[in-house]
FIDREN-511169 format. One record per residue: y negated, z negated, x of N, C-alpha, C in turn; residue in three letters. Coordinates in Angstrom, 2 decimals, always signed. Each point is the difference from the previous one (the first is absolute). Example, Ala and Ser with C-alpha at 12.3 -4.5 7.8 and 13.67 -1.06 7.14 Angstrom:
<recs>
<rec n_yy="+5.69" n_zz="-7.80" n_xx="+13.19" ca_yy="-1.19" ca_zz="+0.00" ca_xx="-0.89" c_yy="-1.20" c_zz="+0.00" c_xx="+0.90" r="Ala"/>
<rec n_yy="-1.05" n_zz="+0.72" n_xx="-0.35" ca_yy="-1.19" ca_zz="-0.06" ca_xx="+0.82" c_yy="-1.09" c_zz="-0.73" c_xx="-0.77" r="Ser"/>
</recs>
This chain:
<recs>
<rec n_yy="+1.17" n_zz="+0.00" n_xx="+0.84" ca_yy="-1.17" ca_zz="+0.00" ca_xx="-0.84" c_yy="-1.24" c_zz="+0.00" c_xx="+0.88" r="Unk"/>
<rec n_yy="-1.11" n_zz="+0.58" n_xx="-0.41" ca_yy="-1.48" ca_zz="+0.22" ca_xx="+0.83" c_yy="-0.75" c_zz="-1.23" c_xx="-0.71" r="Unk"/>
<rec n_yy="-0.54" n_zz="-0.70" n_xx="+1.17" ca_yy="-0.72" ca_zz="-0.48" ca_xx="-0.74" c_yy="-1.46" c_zz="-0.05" c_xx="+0.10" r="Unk"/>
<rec n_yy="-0.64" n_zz="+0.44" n_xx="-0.99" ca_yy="-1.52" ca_zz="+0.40" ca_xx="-0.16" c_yy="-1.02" c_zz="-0.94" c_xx="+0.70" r="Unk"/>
<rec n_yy="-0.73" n_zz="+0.50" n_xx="+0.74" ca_yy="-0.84" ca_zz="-0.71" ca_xx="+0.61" c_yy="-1.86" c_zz="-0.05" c_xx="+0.14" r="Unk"/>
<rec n_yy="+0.30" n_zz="+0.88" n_xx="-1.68" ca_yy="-1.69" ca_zz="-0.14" ca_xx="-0.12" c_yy="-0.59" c_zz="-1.14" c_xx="-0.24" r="Unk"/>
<rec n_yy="-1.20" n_zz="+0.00" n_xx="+0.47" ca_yy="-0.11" ca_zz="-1.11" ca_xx="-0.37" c_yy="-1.00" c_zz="-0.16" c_xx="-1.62" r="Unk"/>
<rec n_yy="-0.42" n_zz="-1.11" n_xx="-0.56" ca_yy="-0.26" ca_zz="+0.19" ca_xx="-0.90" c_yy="-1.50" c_zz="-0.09" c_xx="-0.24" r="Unk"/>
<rec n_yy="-0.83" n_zz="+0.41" n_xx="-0.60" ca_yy="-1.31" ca_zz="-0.61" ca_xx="+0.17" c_yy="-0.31" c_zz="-0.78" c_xx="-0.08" r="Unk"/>
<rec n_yy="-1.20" n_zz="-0.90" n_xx="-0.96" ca_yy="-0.45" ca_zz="-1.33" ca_xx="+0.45" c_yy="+0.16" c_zz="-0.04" c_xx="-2.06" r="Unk"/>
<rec n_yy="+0.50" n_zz="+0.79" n_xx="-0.32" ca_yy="+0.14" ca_zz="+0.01" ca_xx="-1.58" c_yy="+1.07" c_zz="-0.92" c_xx="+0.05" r="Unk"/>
<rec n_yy="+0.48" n_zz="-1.08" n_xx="-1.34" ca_yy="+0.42" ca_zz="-0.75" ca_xx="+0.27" c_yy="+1.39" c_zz="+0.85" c_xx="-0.92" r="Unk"/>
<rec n_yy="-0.49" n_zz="+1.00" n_xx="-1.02" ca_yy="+1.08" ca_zz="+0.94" ca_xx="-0.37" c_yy="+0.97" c_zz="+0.43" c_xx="+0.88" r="Unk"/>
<rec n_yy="-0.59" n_zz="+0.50" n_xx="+1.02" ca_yy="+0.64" ca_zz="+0.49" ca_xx="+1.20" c_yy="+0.30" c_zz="-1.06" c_xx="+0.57" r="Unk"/>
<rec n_yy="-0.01" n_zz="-0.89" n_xx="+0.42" ca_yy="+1.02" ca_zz="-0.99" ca_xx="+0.67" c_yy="+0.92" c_zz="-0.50" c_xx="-0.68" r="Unk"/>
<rec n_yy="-0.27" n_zz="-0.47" n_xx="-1.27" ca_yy="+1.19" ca_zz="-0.33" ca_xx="-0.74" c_yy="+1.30" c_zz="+1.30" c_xx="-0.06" r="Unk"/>
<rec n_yy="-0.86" n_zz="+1.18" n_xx="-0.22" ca_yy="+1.25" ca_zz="+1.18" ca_xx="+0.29" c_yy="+0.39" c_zz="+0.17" c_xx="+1.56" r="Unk"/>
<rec n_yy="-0.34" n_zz="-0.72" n_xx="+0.55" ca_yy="+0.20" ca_zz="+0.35" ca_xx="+1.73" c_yy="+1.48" c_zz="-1.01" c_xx="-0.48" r="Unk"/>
<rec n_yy="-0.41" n_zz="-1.32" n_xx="+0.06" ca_yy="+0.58" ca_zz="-1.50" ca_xx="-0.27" c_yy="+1.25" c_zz="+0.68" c_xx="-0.63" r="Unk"/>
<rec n_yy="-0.16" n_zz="+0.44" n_xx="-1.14" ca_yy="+1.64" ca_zz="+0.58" ca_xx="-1.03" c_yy="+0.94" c_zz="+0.87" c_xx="+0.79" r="Unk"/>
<rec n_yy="-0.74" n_zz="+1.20" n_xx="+0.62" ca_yy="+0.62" ca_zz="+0.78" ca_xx="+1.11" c_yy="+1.18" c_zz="-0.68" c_xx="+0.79" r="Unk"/>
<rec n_yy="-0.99" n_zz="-0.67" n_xx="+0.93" ca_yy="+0.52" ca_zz="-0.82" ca_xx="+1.09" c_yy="+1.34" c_zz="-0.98" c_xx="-0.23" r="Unk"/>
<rec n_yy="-0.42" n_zz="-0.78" n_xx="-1.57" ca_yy="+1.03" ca_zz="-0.66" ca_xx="-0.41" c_yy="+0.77" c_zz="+0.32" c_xx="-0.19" r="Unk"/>
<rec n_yy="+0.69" n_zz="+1.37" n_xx="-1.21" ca_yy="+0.70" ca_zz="+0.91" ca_xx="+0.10" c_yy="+0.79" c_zz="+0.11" c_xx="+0.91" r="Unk"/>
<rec n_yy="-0.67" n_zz="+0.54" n_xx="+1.23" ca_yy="+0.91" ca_zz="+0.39" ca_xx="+1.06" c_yy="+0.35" c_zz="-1.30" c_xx="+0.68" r="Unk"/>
<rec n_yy="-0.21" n_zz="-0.77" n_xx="-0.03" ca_yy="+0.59" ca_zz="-1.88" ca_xx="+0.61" c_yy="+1.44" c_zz="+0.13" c_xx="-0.66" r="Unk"/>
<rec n_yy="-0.27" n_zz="+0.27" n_xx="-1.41" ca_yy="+0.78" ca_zz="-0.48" ca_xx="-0.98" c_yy="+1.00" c_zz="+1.21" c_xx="+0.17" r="Unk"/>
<rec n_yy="+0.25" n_zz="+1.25" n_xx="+0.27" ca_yy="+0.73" ca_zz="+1.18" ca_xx="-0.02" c_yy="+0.50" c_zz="-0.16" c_xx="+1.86" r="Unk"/>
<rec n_yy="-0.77" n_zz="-0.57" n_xx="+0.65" ca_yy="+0.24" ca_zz="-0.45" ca_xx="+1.68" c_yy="+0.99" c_zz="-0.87" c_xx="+0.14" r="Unk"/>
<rec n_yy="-0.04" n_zz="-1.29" n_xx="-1.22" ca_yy="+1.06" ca_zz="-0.99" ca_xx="+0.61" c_yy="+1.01" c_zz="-0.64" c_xx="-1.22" r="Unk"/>
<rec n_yy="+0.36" n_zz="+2.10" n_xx="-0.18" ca_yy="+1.53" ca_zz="-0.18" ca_xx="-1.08" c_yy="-0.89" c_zz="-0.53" c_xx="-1.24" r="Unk"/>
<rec n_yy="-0.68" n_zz="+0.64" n_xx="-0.62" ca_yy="-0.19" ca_zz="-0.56" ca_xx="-1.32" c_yy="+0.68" c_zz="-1.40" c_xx="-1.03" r="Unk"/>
<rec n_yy="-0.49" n_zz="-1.00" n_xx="+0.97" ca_yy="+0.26" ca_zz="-1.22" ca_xx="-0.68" c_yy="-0.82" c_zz="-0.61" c_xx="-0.74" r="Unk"/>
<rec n_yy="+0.80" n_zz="+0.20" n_xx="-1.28" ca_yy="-0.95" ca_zz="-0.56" ca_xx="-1.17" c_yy="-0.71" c_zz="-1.67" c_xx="+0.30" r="Unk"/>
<rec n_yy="-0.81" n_zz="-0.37" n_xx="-0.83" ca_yy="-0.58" ca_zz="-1.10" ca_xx="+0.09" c_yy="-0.99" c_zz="-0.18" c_xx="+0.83" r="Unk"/>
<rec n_yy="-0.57" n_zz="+1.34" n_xx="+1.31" ca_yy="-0.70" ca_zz="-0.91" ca_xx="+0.68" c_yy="-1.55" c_zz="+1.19" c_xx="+0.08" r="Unk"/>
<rec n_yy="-0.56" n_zz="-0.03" n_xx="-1.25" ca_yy="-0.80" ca_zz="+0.61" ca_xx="-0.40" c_yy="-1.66" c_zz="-0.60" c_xx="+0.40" r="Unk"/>
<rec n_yy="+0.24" n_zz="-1.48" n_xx="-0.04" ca_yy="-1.02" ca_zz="-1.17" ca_xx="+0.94" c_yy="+0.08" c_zz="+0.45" c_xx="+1.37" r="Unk"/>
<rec n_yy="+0.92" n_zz="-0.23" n_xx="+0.53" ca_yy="-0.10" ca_zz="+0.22" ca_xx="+1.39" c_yy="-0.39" c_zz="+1.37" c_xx="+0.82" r="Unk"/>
<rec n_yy="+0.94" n_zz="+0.88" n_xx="-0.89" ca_yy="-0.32" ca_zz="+1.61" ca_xx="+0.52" c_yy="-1.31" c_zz="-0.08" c_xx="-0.11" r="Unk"/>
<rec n_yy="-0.77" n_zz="-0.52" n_xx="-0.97" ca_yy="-1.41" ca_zz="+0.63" ca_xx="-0.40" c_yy="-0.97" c_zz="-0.84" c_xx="+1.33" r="Unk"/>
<rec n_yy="+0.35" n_zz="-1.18" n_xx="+0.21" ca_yy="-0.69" ca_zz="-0.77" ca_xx="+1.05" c_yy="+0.12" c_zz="+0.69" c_xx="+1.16" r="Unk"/>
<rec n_yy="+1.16" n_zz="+0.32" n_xx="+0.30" ca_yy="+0.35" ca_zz="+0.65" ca_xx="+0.98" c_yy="-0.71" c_zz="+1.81" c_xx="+0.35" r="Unk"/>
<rec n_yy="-0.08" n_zz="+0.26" n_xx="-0.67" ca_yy="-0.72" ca_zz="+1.70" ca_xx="-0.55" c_yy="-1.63" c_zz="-0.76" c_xx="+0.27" r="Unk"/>
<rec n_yy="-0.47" n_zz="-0.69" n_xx="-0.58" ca_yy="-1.58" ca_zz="-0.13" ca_xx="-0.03" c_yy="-0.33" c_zz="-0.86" c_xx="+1.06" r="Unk"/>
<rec n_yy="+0.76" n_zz="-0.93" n_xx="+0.94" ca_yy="-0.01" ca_zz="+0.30" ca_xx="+1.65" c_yy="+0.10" c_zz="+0.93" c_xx="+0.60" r="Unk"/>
<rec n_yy="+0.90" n_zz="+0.38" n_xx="+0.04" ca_yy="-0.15" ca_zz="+1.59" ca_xx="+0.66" c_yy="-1.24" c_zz="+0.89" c_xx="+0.10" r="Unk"/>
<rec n_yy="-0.18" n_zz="+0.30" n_xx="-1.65" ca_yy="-1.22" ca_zz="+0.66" ca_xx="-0.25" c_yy="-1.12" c_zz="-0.27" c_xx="+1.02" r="Unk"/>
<rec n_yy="-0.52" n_zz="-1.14" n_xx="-0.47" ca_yy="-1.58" ca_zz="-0.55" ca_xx="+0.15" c_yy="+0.08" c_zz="-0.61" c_xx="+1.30" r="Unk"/>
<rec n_yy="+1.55" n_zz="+0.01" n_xx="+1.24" ca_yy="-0.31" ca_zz="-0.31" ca_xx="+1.24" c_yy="-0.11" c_zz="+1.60" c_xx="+0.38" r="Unk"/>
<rec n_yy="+0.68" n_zz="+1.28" n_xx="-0.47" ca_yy="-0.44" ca_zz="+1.14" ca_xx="+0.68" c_yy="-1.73" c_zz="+0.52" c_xx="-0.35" r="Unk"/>
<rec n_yy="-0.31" n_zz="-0.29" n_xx="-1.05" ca_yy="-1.17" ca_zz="-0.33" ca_xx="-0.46" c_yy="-1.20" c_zz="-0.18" c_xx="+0.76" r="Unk"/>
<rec n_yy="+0.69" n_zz="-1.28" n_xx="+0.20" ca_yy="-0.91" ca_zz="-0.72" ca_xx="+1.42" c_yy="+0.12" c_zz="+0.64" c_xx="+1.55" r="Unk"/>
<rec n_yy="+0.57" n_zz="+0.62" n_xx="+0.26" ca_yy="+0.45" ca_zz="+0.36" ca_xx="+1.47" c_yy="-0.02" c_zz="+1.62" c_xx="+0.11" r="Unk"/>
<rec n_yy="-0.04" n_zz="+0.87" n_xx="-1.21" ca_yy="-0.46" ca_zz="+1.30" ca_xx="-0.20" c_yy="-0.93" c_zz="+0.46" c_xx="+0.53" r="Unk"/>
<rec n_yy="-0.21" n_zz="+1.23" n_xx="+0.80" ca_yy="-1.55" ca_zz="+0.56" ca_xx="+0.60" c_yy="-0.65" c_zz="+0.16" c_xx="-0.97" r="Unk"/>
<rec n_yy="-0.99" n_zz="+0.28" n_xx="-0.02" ca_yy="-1.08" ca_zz="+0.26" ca_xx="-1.16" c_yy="-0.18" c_zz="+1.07" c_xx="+0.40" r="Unk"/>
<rec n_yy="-0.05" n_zz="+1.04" n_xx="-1.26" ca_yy="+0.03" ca_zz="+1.42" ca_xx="-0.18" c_yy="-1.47" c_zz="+0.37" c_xx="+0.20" r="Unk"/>
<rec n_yy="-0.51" n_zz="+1.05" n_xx="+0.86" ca_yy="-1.18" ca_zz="+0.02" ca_xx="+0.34" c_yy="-0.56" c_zz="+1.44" c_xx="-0.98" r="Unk"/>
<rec n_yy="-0.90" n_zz="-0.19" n_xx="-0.47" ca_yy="-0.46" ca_zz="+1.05" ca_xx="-1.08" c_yy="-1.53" c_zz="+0.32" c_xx="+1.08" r="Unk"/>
<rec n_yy="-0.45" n_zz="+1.08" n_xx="-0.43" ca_yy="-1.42" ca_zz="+0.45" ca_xx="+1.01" c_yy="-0.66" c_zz="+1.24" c_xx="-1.45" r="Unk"/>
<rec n_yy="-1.46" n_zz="+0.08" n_xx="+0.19" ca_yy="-0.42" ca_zz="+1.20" ca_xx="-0.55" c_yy="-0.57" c_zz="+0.56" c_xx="+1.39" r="Unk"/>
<rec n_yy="-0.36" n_zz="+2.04" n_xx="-0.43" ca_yy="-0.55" ca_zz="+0.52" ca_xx="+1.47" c_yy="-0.89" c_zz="+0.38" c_xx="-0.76" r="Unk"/>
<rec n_yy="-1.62" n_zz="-0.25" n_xx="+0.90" ca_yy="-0.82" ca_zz="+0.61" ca_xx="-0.73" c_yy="-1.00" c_zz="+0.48" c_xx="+1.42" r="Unk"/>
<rec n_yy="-0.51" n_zz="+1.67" n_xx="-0.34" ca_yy="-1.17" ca_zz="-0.01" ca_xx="+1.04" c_yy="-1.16" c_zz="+0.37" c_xx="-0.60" r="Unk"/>
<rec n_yy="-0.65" n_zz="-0.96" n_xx="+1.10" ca_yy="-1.49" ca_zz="+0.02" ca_xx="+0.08" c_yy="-0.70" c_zz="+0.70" c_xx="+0.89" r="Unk"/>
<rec n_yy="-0.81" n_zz="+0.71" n_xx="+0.03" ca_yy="-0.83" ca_zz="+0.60" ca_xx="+1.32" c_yy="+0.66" c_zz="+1.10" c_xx="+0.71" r="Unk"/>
<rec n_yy="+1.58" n_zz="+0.27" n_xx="-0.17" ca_yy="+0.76" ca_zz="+0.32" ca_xx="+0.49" c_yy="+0.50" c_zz="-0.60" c_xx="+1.11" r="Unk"/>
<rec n_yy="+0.43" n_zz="-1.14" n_xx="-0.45" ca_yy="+0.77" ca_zz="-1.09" ca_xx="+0.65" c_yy="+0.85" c_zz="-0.91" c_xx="-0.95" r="Unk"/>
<rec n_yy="+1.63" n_zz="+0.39" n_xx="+0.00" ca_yy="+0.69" ca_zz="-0.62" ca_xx="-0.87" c_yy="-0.03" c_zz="-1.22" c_xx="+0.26" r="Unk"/>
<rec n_yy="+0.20" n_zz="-0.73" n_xx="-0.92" ca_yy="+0.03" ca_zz="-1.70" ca_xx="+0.44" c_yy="+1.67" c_zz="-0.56" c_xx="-0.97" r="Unk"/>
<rec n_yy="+0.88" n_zz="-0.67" n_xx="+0.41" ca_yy="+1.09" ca_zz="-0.42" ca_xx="-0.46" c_yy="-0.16" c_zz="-1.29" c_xx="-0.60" r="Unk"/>
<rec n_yy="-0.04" n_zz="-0.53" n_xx="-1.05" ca_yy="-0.39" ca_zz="-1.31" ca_xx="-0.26" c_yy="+1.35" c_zz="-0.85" c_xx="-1.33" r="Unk"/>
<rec n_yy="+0.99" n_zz="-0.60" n_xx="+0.98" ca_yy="+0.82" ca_zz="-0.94" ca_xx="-0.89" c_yy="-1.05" c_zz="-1.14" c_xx="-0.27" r="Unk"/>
<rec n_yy="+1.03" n_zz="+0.07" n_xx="-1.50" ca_yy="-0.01" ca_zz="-0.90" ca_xx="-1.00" c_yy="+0.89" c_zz="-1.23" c_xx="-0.41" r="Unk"/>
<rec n_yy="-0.03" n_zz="-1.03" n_xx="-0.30" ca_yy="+0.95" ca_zz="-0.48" ca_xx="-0.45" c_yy="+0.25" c_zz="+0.00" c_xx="-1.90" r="Unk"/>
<rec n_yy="+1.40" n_zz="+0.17" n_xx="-0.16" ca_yy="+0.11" ca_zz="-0.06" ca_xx="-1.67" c_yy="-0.40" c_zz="-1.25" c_xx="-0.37" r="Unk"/>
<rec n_yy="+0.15" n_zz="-0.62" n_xx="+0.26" ca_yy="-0.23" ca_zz="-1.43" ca_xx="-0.43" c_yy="-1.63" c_zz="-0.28" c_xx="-0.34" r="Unk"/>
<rec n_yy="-0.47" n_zz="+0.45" n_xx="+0.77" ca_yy="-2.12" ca_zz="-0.26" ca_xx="-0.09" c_yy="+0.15" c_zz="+1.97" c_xx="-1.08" r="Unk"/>
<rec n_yy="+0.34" n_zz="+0.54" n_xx="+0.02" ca_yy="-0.38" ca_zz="+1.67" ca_xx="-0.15" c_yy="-0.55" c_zz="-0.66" c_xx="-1.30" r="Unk"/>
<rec n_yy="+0.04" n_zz="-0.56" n_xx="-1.04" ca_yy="-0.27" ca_zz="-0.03" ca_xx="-1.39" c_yy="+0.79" c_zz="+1.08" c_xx="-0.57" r="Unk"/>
<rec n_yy="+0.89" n_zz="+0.33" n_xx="-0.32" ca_yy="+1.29" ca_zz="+1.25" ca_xx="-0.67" c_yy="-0.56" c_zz="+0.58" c_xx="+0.32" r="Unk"/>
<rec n_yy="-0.44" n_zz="+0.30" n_xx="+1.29" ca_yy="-0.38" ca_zz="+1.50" ca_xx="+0.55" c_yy="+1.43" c_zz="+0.88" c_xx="+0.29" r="Unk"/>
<rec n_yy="-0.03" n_zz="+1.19" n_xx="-0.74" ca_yy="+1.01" ca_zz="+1.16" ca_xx="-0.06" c_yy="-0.26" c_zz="+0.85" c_xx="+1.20" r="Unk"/>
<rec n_yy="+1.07" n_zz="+0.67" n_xx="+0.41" ca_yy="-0.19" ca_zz="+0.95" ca_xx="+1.18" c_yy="-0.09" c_zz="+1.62" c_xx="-1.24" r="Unk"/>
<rec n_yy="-0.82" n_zz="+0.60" n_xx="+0.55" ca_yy="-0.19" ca_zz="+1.09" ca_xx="-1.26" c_yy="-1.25" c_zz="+0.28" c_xx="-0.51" r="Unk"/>
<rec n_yy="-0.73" n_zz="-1.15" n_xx="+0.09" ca_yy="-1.22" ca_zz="-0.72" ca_xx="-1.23" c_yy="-1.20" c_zz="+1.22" c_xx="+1.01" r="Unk"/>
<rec n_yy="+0.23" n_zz="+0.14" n_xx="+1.31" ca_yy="-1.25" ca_zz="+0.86" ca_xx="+0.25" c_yy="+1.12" c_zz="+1.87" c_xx="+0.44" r="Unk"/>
<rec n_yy="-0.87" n_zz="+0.49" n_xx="-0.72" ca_yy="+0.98" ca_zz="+1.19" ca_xx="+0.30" c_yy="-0.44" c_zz="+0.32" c_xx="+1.57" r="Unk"/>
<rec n_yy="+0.48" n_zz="+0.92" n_xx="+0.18" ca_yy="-0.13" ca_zz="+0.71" ca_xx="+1.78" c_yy="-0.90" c_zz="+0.74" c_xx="+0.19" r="Unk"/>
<rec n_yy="-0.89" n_zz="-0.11" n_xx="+0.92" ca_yy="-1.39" ca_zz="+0.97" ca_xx="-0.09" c_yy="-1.27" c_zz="-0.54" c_xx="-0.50" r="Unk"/>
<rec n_yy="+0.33" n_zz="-1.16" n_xx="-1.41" ca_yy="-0.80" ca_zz="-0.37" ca_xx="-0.39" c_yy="-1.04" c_zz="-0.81" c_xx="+0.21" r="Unk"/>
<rec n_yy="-1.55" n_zz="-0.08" n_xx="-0.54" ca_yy="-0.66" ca_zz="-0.68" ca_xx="+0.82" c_yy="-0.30" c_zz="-1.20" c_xx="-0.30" r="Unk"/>
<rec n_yy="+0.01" n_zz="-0.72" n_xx="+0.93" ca_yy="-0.02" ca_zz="-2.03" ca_xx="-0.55" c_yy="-0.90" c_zz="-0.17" c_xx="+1.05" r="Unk"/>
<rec n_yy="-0.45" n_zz="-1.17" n_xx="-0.61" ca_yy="-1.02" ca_zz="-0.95" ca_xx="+0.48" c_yy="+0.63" c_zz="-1.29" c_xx="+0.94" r="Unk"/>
<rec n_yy="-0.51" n_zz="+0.12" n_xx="+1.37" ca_yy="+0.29" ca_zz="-1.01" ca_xx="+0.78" c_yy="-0.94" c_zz="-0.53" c_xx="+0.87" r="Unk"/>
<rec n_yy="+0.11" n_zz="-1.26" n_xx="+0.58" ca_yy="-0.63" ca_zz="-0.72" ca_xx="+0.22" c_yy="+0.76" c_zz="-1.20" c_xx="+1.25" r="Unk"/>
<rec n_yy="-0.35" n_zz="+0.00" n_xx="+0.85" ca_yy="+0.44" ca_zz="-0.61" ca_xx="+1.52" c_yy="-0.73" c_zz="-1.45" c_xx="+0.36" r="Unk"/>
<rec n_yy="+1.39" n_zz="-0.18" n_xx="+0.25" ca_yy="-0.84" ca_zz="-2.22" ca_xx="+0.30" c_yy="+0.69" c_zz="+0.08" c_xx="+1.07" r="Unk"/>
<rec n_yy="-0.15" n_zz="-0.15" n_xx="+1.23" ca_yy="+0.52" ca_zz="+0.05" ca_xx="+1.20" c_yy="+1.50" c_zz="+0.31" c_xx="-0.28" r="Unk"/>
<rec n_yy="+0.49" n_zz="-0.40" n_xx="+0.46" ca_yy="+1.64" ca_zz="+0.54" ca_xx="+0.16" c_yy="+0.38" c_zz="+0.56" c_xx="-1.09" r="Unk"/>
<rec n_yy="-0.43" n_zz="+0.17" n_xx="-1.22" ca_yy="+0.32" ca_zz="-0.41" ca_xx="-1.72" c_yy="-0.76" c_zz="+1.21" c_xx="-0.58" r="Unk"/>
<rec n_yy="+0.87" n_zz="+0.75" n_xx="-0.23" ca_yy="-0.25" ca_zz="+1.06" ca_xx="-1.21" c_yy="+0.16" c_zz="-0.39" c_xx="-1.95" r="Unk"/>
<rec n_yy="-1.16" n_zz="+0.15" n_xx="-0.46" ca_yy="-0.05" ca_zz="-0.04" ca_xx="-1.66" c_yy="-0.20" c_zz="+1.10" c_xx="-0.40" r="Unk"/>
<rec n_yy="+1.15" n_zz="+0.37" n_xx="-0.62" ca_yy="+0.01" ca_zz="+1.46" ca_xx="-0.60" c_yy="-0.43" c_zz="+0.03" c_xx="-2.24" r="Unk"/>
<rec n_yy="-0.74" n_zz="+0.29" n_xx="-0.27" ca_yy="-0.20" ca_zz="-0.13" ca_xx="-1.33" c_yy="+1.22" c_zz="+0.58" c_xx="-0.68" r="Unk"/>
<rec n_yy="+0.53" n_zz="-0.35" n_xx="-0.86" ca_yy="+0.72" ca_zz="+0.32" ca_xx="-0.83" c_yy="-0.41" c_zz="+0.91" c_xx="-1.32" r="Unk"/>
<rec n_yy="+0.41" n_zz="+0.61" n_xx="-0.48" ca_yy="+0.15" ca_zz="+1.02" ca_xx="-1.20" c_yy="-0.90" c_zz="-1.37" c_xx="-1.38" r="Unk"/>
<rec n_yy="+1.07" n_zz="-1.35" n_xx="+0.12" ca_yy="-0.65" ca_zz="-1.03" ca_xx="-0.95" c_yy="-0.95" c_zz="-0.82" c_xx="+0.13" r="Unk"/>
<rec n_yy="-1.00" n_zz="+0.48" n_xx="+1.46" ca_yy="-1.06" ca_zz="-0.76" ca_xx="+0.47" c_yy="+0.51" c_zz="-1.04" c_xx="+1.07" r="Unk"/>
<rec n_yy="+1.00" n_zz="-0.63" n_xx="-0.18" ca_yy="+0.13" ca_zz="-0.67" ca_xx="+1.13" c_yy="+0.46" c_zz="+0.12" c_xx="+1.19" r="Unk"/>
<rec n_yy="+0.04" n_zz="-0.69" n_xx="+1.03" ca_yy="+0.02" ca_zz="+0.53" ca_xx="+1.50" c_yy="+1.40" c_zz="-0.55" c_xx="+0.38" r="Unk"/>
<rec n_yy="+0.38" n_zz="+1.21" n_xx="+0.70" ca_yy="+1.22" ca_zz="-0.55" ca_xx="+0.78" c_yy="-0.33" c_zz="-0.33" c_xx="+1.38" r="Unk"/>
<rec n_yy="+0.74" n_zz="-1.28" n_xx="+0.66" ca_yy="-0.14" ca_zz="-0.54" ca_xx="+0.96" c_yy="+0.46" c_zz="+0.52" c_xx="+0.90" r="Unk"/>
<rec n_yy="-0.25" n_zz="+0.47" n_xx="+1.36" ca_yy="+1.12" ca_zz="+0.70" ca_xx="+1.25" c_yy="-0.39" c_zz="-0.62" c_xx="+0.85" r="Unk"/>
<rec n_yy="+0.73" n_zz="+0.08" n_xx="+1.01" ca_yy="-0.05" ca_zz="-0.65" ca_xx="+1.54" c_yy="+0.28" c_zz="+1.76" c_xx="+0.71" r="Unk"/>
<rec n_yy="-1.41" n_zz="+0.02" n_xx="+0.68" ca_yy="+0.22" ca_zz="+1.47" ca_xx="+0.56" c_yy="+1.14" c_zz="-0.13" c_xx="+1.44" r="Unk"/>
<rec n_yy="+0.92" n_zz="+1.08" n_xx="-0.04" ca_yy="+1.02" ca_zz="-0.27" ca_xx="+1.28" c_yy="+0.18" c_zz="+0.75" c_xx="+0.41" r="Unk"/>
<rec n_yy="-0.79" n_zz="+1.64" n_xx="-0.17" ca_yy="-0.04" ca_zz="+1.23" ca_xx="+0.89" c_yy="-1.39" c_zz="+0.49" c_xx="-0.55" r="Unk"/>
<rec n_yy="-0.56" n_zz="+0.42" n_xx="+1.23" ca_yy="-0.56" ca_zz="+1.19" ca_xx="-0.49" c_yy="+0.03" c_zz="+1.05" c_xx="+1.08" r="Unk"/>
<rec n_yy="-0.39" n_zz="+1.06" n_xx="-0.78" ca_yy="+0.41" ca_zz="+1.25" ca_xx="+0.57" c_yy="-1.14" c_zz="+1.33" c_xx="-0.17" r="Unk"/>
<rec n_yy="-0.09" n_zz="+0.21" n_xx="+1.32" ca_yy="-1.65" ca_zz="+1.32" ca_xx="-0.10" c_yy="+0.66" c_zz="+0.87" c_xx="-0.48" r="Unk"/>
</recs>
């Protein structure tokens, strides 16, 4: 059996379906013995939330140029405010704005996305 190793977001939907997964396969791992539906599940939502914890963090970036000088600027999901990858089409023109290291790119809904600039490029 494979066992899935996405991880889940910070939705608590999605962890509880991470949590059922995991248990599942505890429970299909060690001979399907009835009764231990407590434990598998304890056991599954350790697992989880220690890979959780010890997971790289997935690095997301927008590219945008200015002047004709691209600038690369990650984001984190967590601060983005449901910022979507998509939301600015390609080519298109946005409004930005530079705080030393720190790119704010305006968004389509007025608000600014946060970046940490980590290339730029003439």
């Amino acid at each position: 059996m494979e066992t899935n190793r996405d991880f889940p977001s910070r939705n608590a939907g999605d962890l509880t379906d991470a949590i059922r997964r995991r248990a599942e396969e505890i429970y299909l791992r060690n001979g399907r013995i009835p009764g231990r539906d407590v434990e598998n599940w304890a056991q599954a939502e350790k697992e989880i939330r220690q890979e959780m914890e010890t997971a790289p963090t997935a690095r997301r970036a927008v590219v945008v140029n200015v002047d004709g000088v691209q600038y690369v600027g990650e984001y984190s999901t967590d601060a983005a405010e449901n910022y979507t990858p998509g939301e600015f089409n390609s080519g298109a023109q946005v409004t930005v704005r530079f705080e030393g290291e720190k790119m704010f790119v305006k968004r389509p809904n007025g608000r600014e996305l946060e970046t940490k600039i980590v290339k730029r490029t003439s």
